[in-house]
Backbone bond lengths (Angstrom), bond angles and torsions (degrees), N, CA, C in turn:
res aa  C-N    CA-C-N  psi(-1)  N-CA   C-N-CA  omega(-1)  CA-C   N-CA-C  phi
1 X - - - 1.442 - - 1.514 107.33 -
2 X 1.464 110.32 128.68 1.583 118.00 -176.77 1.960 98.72 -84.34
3 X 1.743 85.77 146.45 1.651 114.15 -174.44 1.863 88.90 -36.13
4 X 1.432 94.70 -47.81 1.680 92.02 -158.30 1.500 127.52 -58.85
5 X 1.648 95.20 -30.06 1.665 121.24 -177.62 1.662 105.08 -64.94
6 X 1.687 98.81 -50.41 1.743 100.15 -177.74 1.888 107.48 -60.69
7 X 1.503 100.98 -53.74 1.795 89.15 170.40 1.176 130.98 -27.33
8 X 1.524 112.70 -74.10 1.167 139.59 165.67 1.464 110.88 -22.80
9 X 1.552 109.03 -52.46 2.037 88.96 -164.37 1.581 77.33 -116.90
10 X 1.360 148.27 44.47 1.328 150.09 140.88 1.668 95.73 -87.06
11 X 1.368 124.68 -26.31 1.656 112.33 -174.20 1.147 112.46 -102.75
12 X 1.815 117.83 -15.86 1.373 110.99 169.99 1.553 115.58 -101.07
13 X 1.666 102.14 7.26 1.754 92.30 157.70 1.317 126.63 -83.69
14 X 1.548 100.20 -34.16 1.580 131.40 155.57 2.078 113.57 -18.72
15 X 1.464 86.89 -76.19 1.532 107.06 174.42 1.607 114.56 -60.41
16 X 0.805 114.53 -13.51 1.526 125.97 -169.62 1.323 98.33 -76.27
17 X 1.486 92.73 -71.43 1.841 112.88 -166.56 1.867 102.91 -62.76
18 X 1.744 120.91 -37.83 1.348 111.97 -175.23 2.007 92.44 -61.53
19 X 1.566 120.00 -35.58 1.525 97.41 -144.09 1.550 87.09 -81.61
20 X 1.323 118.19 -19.47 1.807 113.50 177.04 1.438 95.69 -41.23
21 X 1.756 113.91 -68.19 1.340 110.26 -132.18 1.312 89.25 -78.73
22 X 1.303 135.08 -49.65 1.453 135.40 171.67 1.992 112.06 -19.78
23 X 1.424 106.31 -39.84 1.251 111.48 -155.65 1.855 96.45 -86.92
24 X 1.066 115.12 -34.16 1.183 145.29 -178.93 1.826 115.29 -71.89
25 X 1.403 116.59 -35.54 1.399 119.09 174.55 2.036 91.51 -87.31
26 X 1.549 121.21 -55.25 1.117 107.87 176.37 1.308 128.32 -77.53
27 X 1.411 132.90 9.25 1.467 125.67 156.73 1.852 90.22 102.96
28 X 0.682 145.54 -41.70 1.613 144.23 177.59 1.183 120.91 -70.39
29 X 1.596 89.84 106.61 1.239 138.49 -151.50 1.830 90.83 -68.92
30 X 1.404 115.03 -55.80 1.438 102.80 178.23 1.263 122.98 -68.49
31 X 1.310 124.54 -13.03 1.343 117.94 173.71 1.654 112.46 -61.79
32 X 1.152 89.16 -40.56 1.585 104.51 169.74 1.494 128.68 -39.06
33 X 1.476 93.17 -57.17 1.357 102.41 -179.58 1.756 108.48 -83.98
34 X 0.886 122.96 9.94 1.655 124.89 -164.89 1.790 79.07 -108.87
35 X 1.064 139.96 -45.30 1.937 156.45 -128.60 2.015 70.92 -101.59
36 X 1.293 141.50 -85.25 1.392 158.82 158.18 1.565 107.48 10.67
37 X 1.344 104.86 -71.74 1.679 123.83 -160.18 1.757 96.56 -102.68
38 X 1.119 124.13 -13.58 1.240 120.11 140.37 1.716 128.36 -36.77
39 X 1.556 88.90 -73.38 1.492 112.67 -176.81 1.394 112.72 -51.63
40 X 1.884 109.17 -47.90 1.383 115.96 -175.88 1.257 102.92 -68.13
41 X 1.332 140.15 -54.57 1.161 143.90 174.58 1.562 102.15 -34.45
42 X 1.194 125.28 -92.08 1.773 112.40 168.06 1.872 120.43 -2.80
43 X 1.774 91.42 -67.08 1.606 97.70 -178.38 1.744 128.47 -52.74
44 X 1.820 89.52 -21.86 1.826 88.38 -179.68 1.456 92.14 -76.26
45 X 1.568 114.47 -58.60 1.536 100.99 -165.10 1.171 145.16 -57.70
46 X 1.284 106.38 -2.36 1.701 138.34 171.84 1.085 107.23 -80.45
47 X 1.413 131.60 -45.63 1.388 123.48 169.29 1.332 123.95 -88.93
48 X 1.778 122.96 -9.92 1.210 114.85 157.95 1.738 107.39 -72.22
49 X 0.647 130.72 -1.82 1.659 125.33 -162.62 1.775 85.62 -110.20
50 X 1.428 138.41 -56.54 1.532 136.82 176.64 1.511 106.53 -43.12
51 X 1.512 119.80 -32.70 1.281 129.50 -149.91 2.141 84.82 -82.47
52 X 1.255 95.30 -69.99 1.845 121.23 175.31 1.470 95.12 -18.14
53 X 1.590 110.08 -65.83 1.211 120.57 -169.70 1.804 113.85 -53.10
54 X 1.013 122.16 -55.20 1.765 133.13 -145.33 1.760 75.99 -67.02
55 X 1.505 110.10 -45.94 1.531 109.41 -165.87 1.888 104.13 -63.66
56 X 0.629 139.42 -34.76 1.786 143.62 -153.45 1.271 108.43 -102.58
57 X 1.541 109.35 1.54 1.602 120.80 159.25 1.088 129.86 -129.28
């Protein structure tokens, strides 16, 4: 996994978790879920990129 790839979904797990908690201090419930599938979204691409990797060595 390239420096850039880990940045990249290191700032949209980042954003994930602020719009959770954001959603979570103001009661909005979808922010919540947007803060969630954020994060997961991060988590697939982290493991498609681990996956990329095991293969290219």
């Amino acid at each position: 996994m390239g420096f850039e790839d880990k940045t990249k979904n290191a700032a949209e797990d980042a954003k994930g978790k602020a719009k959770e908690a954001w959603g979570k201090a103001t009661g909005d419930d979808e922010k919540v879920a947007e803060g969630k599938a954020d994060q997961a979204s991060s988590d697939i691409k982290g493991a498609g990129e681990k996956v990329k990797d095991a293969f290219d060595h």
